[in-house]
N, C-alpha and C positions, 0 to 999 in steps of 0.2 A: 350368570351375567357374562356376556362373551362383549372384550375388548377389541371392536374392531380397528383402532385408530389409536396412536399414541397419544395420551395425555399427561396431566400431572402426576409422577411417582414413576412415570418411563425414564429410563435412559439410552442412549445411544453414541458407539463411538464413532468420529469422524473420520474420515480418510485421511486425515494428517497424527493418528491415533490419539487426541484428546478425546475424551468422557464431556460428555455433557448432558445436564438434567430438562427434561421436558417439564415448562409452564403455562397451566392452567389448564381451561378444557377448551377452548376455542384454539383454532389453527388450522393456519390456511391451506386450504387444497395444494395438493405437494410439497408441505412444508410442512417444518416444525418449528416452534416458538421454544428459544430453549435457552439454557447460559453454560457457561464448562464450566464443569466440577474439578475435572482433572486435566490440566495443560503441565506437560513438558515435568511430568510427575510429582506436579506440584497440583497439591489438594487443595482447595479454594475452600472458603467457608461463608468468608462476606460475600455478600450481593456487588458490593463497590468494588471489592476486588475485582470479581468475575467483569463485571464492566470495563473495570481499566484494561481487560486483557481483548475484552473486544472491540474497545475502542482504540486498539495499539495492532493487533493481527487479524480483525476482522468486520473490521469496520461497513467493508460492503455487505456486510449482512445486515444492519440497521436500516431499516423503514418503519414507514406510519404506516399502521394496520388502523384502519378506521374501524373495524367492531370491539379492538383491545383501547381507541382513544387515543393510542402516542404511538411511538417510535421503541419499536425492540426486534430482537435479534432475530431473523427469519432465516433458519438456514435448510437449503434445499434438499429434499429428499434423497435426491440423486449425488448429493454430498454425502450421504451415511450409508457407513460398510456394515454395520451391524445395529439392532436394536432388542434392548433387553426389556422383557417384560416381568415387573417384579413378582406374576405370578409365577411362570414359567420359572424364573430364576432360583425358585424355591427348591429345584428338584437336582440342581448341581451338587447342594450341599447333604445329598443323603449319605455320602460317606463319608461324613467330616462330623458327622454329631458329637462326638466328643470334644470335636476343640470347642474351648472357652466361652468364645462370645456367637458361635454359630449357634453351639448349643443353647446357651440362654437365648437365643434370637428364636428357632425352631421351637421352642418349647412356649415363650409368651405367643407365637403366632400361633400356636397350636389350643393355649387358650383360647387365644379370641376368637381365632375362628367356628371350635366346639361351643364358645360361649354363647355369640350368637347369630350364625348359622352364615356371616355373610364371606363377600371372597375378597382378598386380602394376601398380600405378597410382602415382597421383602425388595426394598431401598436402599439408595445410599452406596454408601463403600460394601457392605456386605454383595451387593445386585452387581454393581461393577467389579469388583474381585481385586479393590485395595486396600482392604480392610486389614487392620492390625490385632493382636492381641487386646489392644487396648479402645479400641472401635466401640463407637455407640450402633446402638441397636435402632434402624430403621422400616418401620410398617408402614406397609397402605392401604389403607381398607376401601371396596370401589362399592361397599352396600352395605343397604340396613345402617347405617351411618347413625340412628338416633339409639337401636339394642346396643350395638358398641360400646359408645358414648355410656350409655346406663351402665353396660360392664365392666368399664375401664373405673367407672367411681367407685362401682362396688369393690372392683379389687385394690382400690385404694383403701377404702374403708375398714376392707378385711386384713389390711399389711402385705400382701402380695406383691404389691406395686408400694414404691415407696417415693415421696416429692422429693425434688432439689435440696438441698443442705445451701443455706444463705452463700455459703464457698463456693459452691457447684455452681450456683445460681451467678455467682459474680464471678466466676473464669468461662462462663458459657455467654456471656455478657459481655465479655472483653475480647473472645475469642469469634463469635458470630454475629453479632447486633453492631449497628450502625447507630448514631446519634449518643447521646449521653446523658438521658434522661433515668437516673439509677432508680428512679422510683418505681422502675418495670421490673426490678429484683423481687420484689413484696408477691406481685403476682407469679410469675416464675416460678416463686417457690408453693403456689396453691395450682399451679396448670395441672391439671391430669393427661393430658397428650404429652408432658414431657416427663419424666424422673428417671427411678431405677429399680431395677430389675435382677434379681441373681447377681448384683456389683455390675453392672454395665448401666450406661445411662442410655435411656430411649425415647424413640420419637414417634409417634402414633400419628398421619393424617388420616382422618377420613374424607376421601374424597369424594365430595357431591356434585357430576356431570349430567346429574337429569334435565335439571332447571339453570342452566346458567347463564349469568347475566352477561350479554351478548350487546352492546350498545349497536344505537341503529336508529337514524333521525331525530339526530340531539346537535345542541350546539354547544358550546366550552368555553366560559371564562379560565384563562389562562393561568390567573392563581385571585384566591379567594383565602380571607382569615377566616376561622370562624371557630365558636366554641360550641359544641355539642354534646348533649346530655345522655345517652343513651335511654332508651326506654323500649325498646323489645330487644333481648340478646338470643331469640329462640334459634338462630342459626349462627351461633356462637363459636361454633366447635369444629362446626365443618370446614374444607378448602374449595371452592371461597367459602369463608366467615362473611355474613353482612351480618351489622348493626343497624335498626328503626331508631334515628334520633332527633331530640327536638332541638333547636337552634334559640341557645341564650345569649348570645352575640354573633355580630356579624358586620364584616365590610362592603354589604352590594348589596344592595333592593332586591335583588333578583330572590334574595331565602334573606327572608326579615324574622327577625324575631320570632320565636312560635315555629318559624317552617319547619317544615319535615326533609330532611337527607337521609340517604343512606350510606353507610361507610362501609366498605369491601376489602378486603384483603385475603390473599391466597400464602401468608405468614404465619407461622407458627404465633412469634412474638405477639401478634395479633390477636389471636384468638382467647375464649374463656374469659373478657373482658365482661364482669358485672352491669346491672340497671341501675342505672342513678350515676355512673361515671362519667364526670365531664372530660373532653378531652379536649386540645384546642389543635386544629389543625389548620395546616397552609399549603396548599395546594391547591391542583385545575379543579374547576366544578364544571360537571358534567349534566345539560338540563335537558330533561323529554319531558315530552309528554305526559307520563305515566310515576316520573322520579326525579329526583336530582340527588347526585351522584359523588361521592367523591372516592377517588382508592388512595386507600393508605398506603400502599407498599410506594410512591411515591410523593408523598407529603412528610413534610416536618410536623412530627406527631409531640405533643407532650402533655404528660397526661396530669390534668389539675385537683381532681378529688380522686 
């Protein structure tokens, strides 16, 4: 698989030497859709944060991109001195095997990758080169996204891979998650994209840029309630994550009762969510033709069963 364009799991620094992480797979011709990770050597972790820092020193990079539906960070090509590709980035660290968390990093990538045949690099603080001793372990896998996925259970299964500890789960909840709905700990601690590995804690996306959803001849209500059931979560696990769900409440004619939406999100926290879970969310709905639409990574999510 040859990446010819930066997407989600790239990152690249700015010409005022901030880090910043590329989001999602859509982005616009000479530009990149992205938030900073690292400004002024300070490591960002919320989403909100990163916002308050763009809405404070970079504010003229916000527009409405009509295929992403809203307003986000657009910053120009010809703005970035350098870009790091997490496969490429893999090959810095051949003389460093030894240290602590490179070595656990290189060695779970070297599982997955043997495990099941796809391509997949290395994210995060480890790709940008401010990773500590104490650093979690960051993977991206750009295929075969469902062999992964089976692998990643199995090596849960076998104790390889070990989940969250209810502790873990609730200082990675306080320290990265937004909103205050603790009942996302429960899952947290059953995610197989997230736990631990040789003592470092890690984060698996698989990212799925074949098929993405690309909005294009829709209209928007602005914010809609609604409670939704899940009932297909077969792209559960990927970035994006969509959810097939049925709609058991609702405040607009537009998705009555019974309707069908989909729920999307490009979030960790998102993902590996169960069939039969209600969730109830607040947020734009997005209507075509073919779907109606909502993304979680901005709505007020809180999850009821």
């Amino acid at each position: 698989m040859c990446l010819t364009y930066p997407i989600e799991g790239f990152i690249f620094e700015h010409y005022d030497r901030s880090l910043w992480s590329v989001k999602g797979c859509y982005q616009p011709e000479g530009s990149l859709i992205a938030v900073p990770k690292l400004y002024d050597r300070l490591k960002i972790k919320k989403l909100t944060d990163a916002y308050a820092i763009i809405s404070r020193y970079y504010k003229h990079y916000v527009k409405f991109v009509y295929e992403v539906g809203r307003e986000v960070p657009v910053v120009p090509l010809n703005h970035v001195v350098r870009i790091i590709n997490p496969i490429e980035a893999v090959s810095k660290f051949e003389g460093l095997r030894d240290e602590g968390v490179v070595k656990a990093a290189l060695e779970l990538l070297e599982i997955i990758t043997d495990g099941c045949g796809c391509v997949a690099g290395l994210s995060g603080s480890l790709a940008g080169g401010y990773f500590t001793r104490s650093s979690d372990i960051d993977i991206v896998v750009y295929s075969d996204s469902s062999a992964c996925y089976d692998l990643l259970r199995r090596l849960r299964y076998e104790g390889v891979l070990t989940s969250f500890t209810y502790g873990q789960a609730y200082w990675e909840f306080i320290d990265v998650y937004e909103g205050s709905d603790t009942r996302f700990l429960d899952l947290m601690c059953k995610r197989v994209l997230q736990g631990n590995f040789r003592g470092f804690k890690y984060t698996v996306r698989l990212v799925d840029c074949e098929h993405p959803i690309v909005l294009r001849d829709y209209s928007m209500l602005p914010e809609v309630t609604l409670l939704a059931r899940i009932i297909d979560s077969t792209h559960s696990y990927t970035t994006p994550a969509t959810y097939l769900c049925e709609v058991v409440s609702s405040n607009t004619y537009y998705v009555g009762l019974g309707g069908k939406v989909i729920l999307m999100t490009h979030r960790i926290r998102f993902t590996e969510l169960g069939e039969g879970l209600i969730l109830q969310v607040k947020a734009p709905l997005y209507l075509t033709n073919d779907y109606n639409l909502v993304n979680l990574d901005i709505a007020e999510v809180r999850l009821i069963t």
